[in-house]
C-alpha positions in Angstrom: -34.0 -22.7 -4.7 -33.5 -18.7 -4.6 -37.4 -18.1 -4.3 -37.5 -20.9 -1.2 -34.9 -19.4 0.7 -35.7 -15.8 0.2 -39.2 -16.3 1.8 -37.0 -18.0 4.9 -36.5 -15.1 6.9 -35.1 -16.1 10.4 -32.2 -16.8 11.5 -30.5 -16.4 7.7 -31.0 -13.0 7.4 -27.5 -12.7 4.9 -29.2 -15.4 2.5 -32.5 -13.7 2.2 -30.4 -10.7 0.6 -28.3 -12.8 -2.1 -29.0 -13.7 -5.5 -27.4 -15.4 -8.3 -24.6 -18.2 -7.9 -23.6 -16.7 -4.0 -27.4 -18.9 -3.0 -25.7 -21.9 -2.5 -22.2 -20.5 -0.8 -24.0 -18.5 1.4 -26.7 -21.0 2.6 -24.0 -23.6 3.4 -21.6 -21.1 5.0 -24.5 -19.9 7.1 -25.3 -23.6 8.2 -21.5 -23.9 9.2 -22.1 -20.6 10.7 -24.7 -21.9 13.3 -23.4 -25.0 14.2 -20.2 -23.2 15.4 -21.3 -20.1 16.6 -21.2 -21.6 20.7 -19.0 -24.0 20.5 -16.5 -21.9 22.8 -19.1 -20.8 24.9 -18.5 -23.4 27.9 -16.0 -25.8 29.0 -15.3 -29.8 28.5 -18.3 -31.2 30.3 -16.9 -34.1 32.6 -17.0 -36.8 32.1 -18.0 -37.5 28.8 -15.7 -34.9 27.0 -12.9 -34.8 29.2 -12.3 -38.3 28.8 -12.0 -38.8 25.0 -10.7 -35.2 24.9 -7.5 -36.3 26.9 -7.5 -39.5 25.2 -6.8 -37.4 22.3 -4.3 -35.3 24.3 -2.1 -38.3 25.7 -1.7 -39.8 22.7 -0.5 -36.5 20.4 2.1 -35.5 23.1 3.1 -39.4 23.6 3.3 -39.9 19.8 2.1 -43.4 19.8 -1.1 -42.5 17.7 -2.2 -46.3 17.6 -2.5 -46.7 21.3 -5.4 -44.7 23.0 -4.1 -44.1 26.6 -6.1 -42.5 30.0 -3.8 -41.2 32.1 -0.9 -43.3 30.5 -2.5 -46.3 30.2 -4.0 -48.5 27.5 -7.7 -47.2 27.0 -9.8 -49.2 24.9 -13.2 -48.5 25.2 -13.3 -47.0 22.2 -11.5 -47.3 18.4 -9.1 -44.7 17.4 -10.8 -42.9 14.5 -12.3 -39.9 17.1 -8.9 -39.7 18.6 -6.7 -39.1 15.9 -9.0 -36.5 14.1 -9.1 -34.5 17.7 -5.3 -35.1 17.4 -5.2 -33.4 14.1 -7.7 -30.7 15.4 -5.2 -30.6 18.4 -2.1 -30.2 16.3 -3.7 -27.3 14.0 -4.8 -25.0 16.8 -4.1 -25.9 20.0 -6.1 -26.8 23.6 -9.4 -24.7 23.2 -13.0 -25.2 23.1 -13.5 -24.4 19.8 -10.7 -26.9 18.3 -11.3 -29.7 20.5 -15.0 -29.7 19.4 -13.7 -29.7 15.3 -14.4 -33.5 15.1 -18.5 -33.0 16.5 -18.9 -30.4 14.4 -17.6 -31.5 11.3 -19.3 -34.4 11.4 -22.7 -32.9 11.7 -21.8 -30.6 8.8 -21.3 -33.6 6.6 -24.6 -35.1 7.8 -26.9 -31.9 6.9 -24.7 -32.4 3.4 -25.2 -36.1 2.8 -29.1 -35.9 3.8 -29.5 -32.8 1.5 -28.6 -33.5 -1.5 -30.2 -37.5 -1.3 -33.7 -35.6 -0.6 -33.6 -33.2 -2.9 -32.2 -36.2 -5.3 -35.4 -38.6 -4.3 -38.0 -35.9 -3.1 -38.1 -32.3 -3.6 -35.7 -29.5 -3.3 -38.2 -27.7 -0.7 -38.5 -30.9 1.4 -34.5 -30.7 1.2 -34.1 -27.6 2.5 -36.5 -27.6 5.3 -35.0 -31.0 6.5 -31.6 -29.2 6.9 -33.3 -26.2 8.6 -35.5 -28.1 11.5 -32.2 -30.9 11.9 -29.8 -28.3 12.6 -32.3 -26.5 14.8 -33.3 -29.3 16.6 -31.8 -28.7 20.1 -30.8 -32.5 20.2 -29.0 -32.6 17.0 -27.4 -28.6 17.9 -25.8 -29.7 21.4 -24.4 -33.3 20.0 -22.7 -31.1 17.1 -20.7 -29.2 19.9 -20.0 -32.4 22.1 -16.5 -34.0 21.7 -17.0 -37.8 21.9 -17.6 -40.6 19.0 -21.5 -40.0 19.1 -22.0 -38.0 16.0 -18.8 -38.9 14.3 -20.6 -42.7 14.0 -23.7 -41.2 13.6 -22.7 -39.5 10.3 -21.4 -42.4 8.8 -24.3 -44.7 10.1 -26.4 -41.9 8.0 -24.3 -42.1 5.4 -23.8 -45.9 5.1 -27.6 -46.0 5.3 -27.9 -43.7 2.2 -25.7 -44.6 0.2 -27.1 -47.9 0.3 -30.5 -46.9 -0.3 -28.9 -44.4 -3.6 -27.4 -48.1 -4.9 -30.5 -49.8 -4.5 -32.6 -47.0 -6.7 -29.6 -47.3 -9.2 -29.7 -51.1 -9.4 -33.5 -50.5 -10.2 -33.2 -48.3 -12.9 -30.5 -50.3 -14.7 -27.7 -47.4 -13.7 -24.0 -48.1 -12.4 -24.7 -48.8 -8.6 -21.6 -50.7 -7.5 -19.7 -47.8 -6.7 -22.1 -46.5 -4.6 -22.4 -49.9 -2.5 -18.5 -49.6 -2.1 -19.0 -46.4 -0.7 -21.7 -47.7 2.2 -18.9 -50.6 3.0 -16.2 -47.8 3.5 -18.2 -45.5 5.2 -19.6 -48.7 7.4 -15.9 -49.1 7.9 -15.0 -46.1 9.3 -17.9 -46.3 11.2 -16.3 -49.3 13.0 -13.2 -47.3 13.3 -15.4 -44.9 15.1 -17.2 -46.4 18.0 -17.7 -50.2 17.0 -19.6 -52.7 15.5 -22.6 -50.6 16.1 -22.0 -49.3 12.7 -22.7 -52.5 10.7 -25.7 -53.3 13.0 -27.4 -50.3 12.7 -27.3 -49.9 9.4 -27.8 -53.2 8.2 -31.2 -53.6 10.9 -32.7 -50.5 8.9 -32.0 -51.1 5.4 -32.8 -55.2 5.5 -35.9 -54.2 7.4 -37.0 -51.2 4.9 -36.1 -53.7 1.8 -38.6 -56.5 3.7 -41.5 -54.0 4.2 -41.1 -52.8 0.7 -41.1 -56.1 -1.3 -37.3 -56.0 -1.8 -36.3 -59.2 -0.2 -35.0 -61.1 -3.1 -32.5 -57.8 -3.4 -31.2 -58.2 0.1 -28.3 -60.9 -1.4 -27.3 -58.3 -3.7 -26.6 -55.7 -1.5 -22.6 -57.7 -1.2 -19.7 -56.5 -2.9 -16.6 -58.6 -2.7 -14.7 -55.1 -3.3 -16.7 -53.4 -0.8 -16.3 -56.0 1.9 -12.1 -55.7 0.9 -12.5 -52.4 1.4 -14.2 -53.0 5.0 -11.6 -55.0 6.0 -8.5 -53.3 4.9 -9.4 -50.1 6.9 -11.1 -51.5 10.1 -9.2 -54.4 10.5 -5.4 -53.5 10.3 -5.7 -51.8 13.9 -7.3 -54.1 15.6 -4.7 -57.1 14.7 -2.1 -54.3 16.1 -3.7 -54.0 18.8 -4.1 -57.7 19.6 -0.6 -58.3 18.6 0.4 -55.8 21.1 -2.1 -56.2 23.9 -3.4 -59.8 24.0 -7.3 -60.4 25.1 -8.3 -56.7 23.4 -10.0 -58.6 20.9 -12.5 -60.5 23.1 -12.0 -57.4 25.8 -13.1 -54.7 23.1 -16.0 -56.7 21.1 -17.4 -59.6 24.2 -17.2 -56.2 27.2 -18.1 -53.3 25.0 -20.3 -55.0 22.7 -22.3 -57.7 23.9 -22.2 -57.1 27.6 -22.8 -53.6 28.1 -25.8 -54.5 25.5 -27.1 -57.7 28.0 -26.3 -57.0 30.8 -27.2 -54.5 33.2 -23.9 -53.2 35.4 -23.5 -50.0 33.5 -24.7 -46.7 33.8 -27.7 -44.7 33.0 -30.0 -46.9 33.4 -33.7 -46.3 32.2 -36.8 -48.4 31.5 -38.1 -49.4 28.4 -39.8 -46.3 27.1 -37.3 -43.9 27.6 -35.8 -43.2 24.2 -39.2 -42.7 23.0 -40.1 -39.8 25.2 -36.9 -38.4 25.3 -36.3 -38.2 21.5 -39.5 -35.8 21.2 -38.6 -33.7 24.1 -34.8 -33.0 22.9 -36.8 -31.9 19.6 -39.1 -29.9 21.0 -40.9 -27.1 19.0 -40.1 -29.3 15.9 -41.2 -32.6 17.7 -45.0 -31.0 17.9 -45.6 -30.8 14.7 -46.0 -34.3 15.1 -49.0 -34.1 16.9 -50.3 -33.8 13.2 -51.2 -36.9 11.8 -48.7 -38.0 8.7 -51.3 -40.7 7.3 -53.1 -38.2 5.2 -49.9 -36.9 3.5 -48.9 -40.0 1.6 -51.7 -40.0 -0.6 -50.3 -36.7 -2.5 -46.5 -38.7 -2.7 -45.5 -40.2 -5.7 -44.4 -44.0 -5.4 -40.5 -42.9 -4.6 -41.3 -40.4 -2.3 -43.5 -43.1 -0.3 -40.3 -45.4 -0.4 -38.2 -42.6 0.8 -41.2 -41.5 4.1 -41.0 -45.5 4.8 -37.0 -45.5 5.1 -36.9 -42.8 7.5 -40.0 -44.3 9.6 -37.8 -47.6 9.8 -34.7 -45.8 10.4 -35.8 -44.0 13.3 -38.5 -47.1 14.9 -35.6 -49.6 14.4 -32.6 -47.5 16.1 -35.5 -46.7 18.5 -36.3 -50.3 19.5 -33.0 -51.8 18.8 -31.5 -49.4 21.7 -34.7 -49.4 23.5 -33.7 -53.1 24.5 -30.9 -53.1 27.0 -31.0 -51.0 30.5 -28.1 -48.7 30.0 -29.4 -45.9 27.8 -27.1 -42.8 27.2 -28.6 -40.2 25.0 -26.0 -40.2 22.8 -27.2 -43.6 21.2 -29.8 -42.3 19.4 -27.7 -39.4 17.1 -28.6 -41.4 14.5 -32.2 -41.3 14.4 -31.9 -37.2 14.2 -31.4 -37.2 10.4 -34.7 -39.5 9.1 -36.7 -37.9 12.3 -35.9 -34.4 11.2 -36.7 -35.7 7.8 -40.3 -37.1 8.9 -41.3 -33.9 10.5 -40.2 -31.8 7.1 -42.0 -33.8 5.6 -45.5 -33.4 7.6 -44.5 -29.5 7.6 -44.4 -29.4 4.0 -47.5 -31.2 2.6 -49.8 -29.9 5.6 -48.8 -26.0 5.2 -48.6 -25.6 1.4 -47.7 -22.2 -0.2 -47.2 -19.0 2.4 -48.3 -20.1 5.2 -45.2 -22.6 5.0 -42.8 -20.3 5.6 -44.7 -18.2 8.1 -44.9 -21.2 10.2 -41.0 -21.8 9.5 -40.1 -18.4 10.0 -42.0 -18.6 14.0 -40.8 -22.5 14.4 -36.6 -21.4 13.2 -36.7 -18.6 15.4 -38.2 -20.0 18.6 -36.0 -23.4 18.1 -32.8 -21.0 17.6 -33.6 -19.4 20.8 -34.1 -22.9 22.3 -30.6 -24.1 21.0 -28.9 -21.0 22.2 -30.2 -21.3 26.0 -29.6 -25.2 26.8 -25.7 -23.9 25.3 -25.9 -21.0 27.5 -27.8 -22.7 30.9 -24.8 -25.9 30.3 -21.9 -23.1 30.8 -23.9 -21.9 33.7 -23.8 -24.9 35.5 -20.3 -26.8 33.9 -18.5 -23.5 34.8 -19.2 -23.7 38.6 -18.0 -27.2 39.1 -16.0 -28.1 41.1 -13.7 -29.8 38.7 -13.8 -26.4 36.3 -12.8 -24.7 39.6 -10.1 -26.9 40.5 -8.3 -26.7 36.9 -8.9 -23.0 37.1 -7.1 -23.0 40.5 -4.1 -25.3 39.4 -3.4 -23.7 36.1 -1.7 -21.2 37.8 0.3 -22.8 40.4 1.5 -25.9 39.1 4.2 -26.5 36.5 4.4 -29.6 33.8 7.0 -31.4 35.8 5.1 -31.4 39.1 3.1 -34.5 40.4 -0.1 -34.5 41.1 -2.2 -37.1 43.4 -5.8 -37.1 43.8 -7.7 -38.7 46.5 -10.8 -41.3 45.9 -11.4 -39.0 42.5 -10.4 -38.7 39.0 -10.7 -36.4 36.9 -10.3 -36.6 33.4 -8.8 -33.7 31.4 -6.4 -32.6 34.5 -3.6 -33.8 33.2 -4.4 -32.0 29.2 -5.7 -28.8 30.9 -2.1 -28.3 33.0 -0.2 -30.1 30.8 1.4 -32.6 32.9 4.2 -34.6 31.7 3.5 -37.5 34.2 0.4 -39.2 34.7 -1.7 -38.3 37.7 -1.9 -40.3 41.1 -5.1 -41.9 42.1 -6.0 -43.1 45.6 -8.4 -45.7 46.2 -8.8 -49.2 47.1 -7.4 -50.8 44.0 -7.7 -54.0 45.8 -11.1 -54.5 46.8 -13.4 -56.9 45.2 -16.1 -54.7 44.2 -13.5 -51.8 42.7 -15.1 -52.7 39.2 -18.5 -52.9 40.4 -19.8 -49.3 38.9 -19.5 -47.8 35.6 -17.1 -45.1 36.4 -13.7 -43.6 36.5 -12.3 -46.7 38.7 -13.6 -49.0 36.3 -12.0 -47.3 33.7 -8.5 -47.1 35.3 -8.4 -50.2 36.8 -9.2 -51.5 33.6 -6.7 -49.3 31.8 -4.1 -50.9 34.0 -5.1 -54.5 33.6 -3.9 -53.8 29.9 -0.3 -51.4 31.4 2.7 -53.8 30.4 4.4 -51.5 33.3 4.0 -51.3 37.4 1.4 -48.9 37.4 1.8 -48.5 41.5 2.8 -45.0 41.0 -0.9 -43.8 39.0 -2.6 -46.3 41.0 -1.9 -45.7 44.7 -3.6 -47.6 47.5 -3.8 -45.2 50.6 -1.2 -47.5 52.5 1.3 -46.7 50.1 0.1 -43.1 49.7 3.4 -41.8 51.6 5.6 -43.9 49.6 4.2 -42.8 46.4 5.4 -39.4 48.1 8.6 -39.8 48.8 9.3 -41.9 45.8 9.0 -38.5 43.4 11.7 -37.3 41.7 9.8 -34.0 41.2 10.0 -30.1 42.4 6.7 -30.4 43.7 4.4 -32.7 44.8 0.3 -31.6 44.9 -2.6 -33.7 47.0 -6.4 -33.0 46.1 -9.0 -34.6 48.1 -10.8 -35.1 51.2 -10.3 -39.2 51.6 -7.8 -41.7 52.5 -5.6 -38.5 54.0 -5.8 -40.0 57.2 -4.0 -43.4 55.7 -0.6 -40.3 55.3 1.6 -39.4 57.9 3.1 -37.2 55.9 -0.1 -34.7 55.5 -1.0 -35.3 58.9 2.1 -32.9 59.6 1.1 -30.4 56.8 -1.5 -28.1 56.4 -3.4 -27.3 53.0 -2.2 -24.5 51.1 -5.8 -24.1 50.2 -9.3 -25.6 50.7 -11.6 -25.0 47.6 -15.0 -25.8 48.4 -14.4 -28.9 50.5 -11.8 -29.8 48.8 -8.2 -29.6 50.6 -5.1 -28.7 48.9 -1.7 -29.9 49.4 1.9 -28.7 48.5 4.5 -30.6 49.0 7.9 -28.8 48.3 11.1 -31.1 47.8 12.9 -29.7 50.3 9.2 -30.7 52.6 8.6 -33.6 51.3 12.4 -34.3 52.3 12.5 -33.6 55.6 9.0 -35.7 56.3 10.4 -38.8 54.1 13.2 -38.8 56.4 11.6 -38.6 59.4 9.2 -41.6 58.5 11.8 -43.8 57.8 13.8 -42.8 60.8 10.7 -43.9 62.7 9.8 -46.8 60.2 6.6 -45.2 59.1 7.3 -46.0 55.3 5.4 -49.1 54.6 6.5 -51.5 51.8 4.6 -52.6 48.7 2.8 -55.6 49.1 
């Protein structure tokens, strides 16, 4: 161990200097070190972060920590498990960058830990090592570790559901205790479900029933139940969903039938890509790491003992099954594959270590570590380029310091997610847009996501979800100090900012502010003129 990572020069410098029992605090502190060290350096990326993010938010200043919310309404897209950790993350140390990302980053940490130690259990303690190195260098694997959303959270359990399962299975074969060890894969598949769905029983089970078929286990598949494991499963993934049901009837088949098995079949959701996608992208989000697979991996099972082959045949079923399985439907966010990153970074350890023995190893992994550092660093560093001069960066910027909690704000024909968190609104924000129309749920976007939010209100949700008719009545309705419009659409549907000019124009995008003692004096002159139009 000492001698291994000695000779590993780059980018551990503090390790190569150690000896003695400080080896294995400093190598895992320095792991901890690099996953974290730009996680502050940009903001939320919308919309992916800013959505779950203020998820989070709503429901720690709300206090109803079983009810996800966007913008004050029921949000169920997603389970709860990623929003009450951020909550807790939240709670501890605020609204920053660093502790809103806690969750991603934790949950990588305990995926370099869980793959470790069953390698260096099953294989080697060299293969172990350089596993850790090229996974947390892979630029893929770096940027998912400081993204705030459910992706690596259920990916870490997926990896550990998948091998703790495989650790029973090698127990049960050498006539050791193994049941506890199957319990653990049911509660880890458990909070898996908790996580981001159902995908973390399918995922799993696809991978190990497969690798127990290719490997002459099939008559072991049946034993792979536990009655306490399954009790287990139950009692923590299912208690919040028969809340939730109780509560808000039609989440059930909403949740499982629409997030599930629709957005799998069919083909109305976003990011759609064609068949091979995954399978170039996954290489390219690896890249240097992913060309060391340009060397054939045949050759080096012949040198593997029998277990080792067993373990090389896992991870090539655990990353060609996730592959395929999400390879399938149209809608392909890159998120879906996290849980490939651990066996892939496991395959190309593997090929690095049997085809460079002795120095030329770490030579090779000295180059490899600090040209995939460098790699990691810049997509970080080129992201808070670009995220930084949005437009929705900008606007939050601008607002911070002009608007106070008990304002209302109203945004025409756009959303955006963390507005409310980042300015720490008491009310929910105002939406305008045609609420009405037919095709309003037509896209995979923000008005889906509100107008399914408020399908699921139990409360008139005509003040966050304005049509443009009503757009002066939603002004003059407000018991607020002030009153600010964003946007560039539907204006012309107001008579009130007909008669006022924006305060400021950011970009293209005007700025109203509508004082009470303004918004006054216009209410009263549209109703003196019968201007106000009634709800419908």
């Amino acid at each position: 161990m000492e001698k291994f990572i000695k000779k590993i020069k780059l980018p551990f410098p503090l390790i190569s200097q150690a000896s003695g029992s400080l080896i294995t605090f400093l190598w895992w502190s320095t792991v901890l070190l690099w996953l974290i060290l730009s996680i502050g350096w940009r903001p939320l990326k919308s919309p992916d972060e800013a959505r779950y993010v203020s998820v989070a938010w709503e429901m720690l200043n709300i206090g109803q920590w079983w009810l996800p919310t966007i913008n004050g309404m029921p949000f169920f897209h997603k389970p709860p498990l990623y929003y009450w950790l951020t909550e807790l993350s939240l709670y501890g140390c605020g609204i920053n960058a660093f502790c809103l990302r806690l969750v991603p980053v934790s949950a990588a940490f305990a995926t370099c830990l869980v793959l470790f130690f069953f390698i260096r259990r099953y294989f080697s303690t060299t293969l172990a090592y350089v596993t850790i190195l090229v996974l947390v260098t892979l630029p893929f694997f770096y940027f998912a570790a400081q993204f705030s959303n459910p992706d690596m959270l259920v990916s870490t359990f997926t990896t550990l559901t998948i091998l703790a399962t495989a650790h029973a299975i090698y127990l049960k074969e050498s006539d050791r205790p193994h049941q506890k060890m199957l319990i653990l894969a049911y509660i880890s598949a458990a909070l898996g479900i908790l996580s981001k769905g159902l995908i973390a029983i399918i995922l799993p089970g696809l991978v190990i029933v497969s690798w127990m078929l290719l490997t002459n286990r099939a008559k072991q598949i049946v034993t792979l139940f536990s009655w306490r494991g399954f009790a287990g499963l139950l009692l923590i993934a299912v208690p919040w969903v028969l809340w939730v049901e109780f509560h808000y009837p039609g989440f059930t088949k909403y949740f499982v039938i629409h997030h599930h098995f629709e957005r799998y079949t069919q083909v109305n959701f976003n990011n759609k890509q064609p068949f091979w996608f995954f399978f170039v992208l996954l290489p390219l989000l690896s890249i240097p790491w992913s060309l060391c697979l340009l060397k054939s991996g045949r050759s080096i099972m012949s040198s593997m003992s029998d277990k080792q082959k067993d373990i090389m045949t896992l991870m090539i079923t655990w990353v060609s099954i996730i592959l395929l399985f999400f390879s399938w439907p149209l809608s392909k966010p890159p998120g879906y594959i996290l849980p490939v990153l651990p066996a892939f970074a496991a395959l190309i350890a593997m090929i690095i270590v049997q085809k460079l023995p002795g120095e030329r190893l770490f030579k090779v992994l000295n180059i490899l570590l600090l040209l995939a550092a460098v790699l990691c660093l810049c997509a970080i560093k080129i992201t808070q380029i670009h995220d930084t001069q949005k437009s929705g960066a900008l606007l939050s910027n601008y607002l911070k310091q002009q608007v106070n909690p008990e304002d209302k704000v109203i945004l025409l024909d756009k959303y955006q997610y963390d507005l409310r968190s980042s300015l720490g609104l008491h009310n929910p924000v105002g939406v305008v847009d045609a609420w009405d129309a037919n095709n309003v749920d037509r896209y995979d976007n923000w008005r889906r996501e509100l107008h399914e939010a408020g399908q699921f209100a139990q409360f008139p949700t005509s003040d966050i979800l304005i049509l443009p008719q009503h757009l002066d009545r939603a002004i003059c309705t407000q018991a607020v100090g002030q009153i600010w419009i964003i946007g560039h659409q539907w204006q012309e549907r107001s008579v009130i900012l007909s008669q006022i000019k924006p305060i400021y124009i950011l970009g293209d995008l005007p700025i109203w502010q509508i004082t009470q003692k303004t918004n006054s004096r216009a209410c009263q002159h549209i109703m003196e003129n019968h201007l106000l139009k009634a709800p419908d």
